[in-house]
N, CA, C and O atoms as a GROMACS GRO file, in nm:
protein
  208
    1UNK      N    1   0.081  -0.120   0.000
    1UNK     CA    2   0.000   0.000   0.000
    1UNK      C    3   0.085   0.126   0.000
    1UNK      O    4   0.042   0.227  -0.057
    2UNK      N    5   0.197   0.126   0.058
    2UNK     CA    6   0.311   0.238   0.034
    2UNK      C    7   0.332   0.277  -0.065
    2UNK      O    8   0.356   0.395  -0.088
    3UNK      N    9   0.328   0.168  -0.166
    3UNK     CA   10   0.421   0.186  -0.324
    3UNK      C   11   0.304   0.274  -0.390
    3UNK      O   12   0.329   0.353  -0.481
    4UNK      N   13   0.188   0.256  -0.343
    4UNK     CA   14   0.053   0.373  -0.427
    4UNK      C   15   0.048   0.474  -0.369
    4UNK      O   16  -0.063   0.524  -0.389
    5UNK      N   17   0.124   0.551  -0.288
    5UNK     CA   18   0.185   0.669  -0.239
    5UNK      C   19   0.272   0.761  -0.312
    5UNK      O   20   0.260   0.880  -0.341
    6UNK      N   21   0.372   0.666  -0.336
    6UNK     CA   22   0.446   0.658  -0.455
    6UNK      C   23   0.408   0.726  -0.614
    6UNK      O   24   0.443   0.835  -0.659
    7UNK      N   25   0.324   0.620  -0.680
    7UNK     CA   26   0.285   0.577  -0.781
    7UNK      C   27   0.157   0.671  -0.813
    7UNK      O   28   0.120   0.678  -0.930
    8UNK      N   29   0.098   0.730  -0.730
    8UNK     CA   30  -0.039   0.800  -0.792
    8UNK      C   31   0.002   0.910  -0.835
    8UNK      O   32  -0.028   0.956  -0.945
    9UNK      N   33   0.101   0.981  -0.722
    9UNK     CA   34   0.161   1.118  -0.767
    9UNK      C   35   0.216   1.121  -0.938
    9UNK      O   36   0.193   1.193  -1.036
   10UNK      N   37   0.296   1.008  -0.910
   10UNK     CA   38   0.371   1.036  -1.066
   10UNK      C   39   0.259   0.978  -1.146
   10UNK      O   40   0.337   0.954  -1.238
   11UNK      N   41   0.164   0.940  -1.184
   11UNK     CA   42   0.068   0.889  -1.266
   11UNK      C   43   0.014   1.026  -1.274
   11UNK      O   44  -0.010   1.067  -1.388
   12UNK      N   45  -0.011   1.105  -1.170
   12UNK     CA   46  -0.110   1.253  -1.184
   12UNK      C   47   0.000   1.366  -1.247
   12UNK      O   48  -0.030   1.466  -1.313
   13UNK      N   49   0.134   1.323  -1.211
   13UNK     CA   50   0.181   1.429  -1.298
   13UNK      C   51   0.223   1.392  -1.422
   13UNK      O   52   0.261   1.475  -1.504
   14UNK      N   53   0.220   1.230  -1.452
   14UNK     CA   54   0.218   1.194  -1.622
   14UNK      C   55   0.091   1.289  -1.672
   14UNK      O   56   0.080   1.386  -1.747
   15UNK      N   57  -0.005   1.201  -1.584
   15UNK     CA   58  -0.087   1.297  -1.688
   15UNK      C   59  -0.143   1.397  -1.702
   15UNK      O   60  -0.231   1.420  -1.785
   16UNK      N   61  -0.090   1.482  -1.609
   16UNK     CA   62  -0.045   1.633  -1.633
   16UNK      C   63   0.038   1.738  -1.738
   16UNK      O   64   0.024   1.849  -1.789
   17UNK      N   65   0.128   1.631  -1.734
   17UNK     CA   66   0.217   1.664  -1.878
   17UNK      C   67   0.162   1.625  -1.970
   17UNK      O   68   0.113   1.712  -2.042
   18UNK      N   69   0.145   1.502  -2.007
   18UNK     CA   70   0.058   1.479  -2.153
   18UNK      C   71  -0.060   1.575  -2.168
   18UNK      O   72  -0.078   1.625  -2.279
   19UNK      N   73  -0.167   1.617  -2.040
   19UNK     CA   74  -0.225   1.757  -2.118
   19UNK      C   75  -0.185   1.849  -2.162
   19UNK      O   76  -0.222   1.886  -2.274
   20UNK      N   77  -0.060   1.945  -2.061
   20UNK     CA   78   0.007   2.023  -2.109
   20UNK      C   79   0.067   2.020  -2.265
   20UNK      O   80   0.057   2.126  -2.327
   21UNK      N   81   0.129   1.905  -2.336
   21UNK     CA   82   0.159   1.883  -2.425
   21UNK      C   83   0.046   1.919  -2.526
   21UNK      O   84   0.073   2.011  -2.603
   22UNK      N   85  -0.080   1.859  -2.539
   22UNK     CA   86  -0.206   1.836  -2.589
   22UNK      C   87  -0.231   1.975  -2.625
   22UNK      O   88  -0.210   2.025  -2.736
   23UNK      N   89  -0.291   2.048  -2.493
   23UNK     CA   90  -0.306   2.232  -2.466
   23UNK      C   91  -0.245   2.283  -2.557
   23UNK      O   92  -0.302   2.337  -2.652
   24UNK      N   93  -0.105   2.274  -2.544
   24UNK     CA   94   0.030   2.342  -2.638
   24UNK      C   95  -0.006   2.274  -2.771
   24UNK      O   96  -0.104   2.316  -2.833
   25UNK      N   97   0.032   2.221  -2.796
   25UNK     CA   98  -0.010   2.142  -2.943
   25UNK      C   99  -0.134   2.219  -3.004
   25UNK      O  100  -0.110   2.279  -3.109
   26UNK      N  101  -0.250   2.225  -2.961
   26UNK     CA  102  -0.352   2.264  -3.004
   26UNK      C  103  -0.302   2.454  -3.017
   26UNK      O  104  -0.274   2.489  -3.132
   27UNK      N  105  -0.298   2.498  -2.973
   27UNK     CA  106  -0.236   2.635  -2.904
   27UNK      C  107  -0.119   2.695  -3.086
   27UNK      O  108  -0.131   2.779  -3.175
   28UNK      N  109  -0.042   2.612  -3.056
   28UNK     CA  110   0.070   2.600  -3.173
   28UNK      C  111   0.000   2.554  -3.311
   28UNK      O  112   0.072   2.541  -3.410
   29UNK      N  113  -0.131   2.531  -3.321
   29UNK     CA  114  -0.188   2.512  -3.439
   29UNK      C  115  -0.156   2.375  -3.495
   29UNK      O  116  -0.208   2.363  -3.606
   30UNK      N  117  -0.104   2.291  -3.465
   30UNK     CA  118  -0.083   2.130  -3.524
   30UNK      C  119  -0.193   2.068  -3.581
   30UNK      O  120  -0.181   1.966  -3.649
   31UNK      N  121  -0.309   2.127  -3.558
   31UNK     CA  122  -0.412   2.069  -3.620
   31UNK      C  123  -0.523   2.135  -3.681
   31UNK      O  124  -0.645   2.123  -3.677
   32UNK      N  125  -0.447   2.205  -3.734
   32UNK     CA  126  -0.500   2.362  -3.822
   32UNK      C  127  -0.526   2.275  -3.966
   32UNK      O  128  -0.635   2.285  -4.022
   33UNK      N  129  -0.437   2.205  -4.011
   33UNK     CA  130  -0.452   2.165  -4.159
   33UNK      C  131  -0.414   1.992  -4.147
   33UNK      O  132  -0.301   1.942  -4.150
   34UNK      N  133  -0.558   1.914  -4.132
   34UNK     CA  134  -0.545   1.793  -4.124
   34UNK      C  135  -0.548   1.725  -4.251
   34UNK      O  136  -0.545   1.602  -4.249
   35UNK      N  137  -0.552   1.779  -4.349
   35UNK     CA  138  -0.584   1.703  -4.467
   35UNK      C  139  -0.466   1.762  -4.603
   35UNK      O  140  -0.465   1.722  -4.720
   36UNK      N  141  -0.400   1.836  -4.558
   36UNK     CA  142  -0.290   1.890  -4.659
   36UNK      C  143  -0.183   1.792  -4.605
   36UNK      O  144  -0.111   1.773  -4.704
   37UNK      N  145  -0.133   1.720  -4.504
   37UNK     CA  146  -0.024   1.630  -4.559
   37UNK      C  147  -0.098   1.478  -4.632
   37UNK      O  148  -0.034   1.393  -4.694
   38UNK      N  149  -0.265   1.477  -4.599
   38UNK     CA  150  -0.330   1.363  -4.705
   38UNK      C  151  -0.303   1.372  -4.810
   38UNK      O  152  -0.300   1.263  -4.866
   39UNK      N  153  -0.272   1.478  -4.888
   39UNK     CA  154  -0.331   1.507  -5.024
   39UNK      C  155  -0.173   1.568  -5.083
   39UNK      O  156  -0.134   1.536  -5.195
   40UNK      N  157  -0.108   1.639  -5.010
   40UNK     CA  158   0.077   1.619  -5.054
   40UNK      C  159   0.132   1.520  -5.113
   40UNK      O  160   0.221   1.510  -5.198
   41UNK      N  161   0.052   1.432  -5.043
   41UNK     CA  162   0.177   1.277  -5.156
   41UNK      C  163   0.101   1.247  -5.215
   41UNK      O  164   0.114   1.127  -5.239
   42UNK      N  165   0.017   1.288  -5.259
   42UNK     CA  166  -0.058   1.269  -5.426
   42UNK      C  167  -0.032   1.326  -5.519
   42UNK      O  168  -0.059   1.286  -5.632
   43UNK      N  169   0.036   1.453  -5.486
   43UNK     CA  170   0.115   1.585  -5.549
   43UNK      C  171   0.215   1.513  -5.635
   43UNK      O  172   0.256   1.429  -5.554
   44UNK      N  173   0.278   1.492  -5.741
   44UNK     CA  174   0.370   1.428  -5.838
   44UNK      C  175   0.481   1.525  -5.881
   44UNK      O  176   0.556   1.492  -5.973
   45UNK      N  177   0.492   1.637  -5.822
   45UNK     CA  178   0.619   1.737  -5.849
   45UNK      C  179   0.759   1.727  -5.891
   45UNK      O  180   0.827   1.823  -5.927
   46UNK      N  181   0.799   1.598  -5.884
   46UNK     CA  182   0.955   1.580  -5.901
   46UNK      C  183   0.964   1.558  -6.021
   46UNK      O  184   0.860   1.523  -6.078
   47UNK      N  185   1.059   1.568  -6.083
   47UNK     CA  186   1.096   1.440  -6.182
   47UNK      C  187   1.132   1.325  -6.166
   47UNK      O  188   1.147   1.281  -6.052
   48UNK      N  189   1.151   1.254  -6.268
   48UNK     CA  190   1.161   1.075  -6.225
   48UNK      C  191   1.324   1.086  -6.252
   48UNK      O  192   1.386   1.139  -6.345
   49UNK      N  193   1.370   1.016  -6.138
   49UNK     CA  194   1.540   0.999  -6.198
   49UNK      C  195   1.575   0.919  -6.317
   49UNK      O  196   1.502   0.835  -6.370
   50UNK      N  197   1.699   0.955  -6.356
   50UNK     CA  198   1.738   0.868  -6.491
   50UNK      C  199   1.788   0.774  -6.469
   50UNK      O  200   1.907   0.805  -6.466
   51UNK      N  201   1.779   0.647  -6.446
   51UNK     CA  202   1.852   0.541  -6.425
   51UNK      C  203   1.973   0.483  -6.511
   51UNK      O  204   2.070   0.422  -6.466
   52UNK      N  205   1.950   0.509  -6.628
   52UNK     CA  206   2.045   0.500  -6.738
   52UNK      C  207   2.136   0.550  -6.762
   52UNK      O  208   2.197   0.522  -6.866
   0.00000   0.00000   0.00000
């Protein structure tokens, strides 16, 4: 029963940080444009190398 003395604290401040992270993330715009890296690699822009 000691060791969950221990163990809750750092579980409450895991997941403390993973919100913080989340908050920030959202905050910083990361999920402003969900569908422009879908549709980027459909984009064909390069040329094809010459193998020859």
């Amino acid at each position: 029963m000691n060791v969950l003395l221990f163990l809750i604290p750092i579980a409450l401040l895991l997941g403390g940080l993973g919100l913080a992270a989340f908050l920030w993330s959202l905050k910083s715009g990361q999920y402003e444009d969900l569908d422009g890296a879908a549709n980027r690699i459909l984009i064909d822009d390069e040329e094809p190398f010459d193998r020859g």
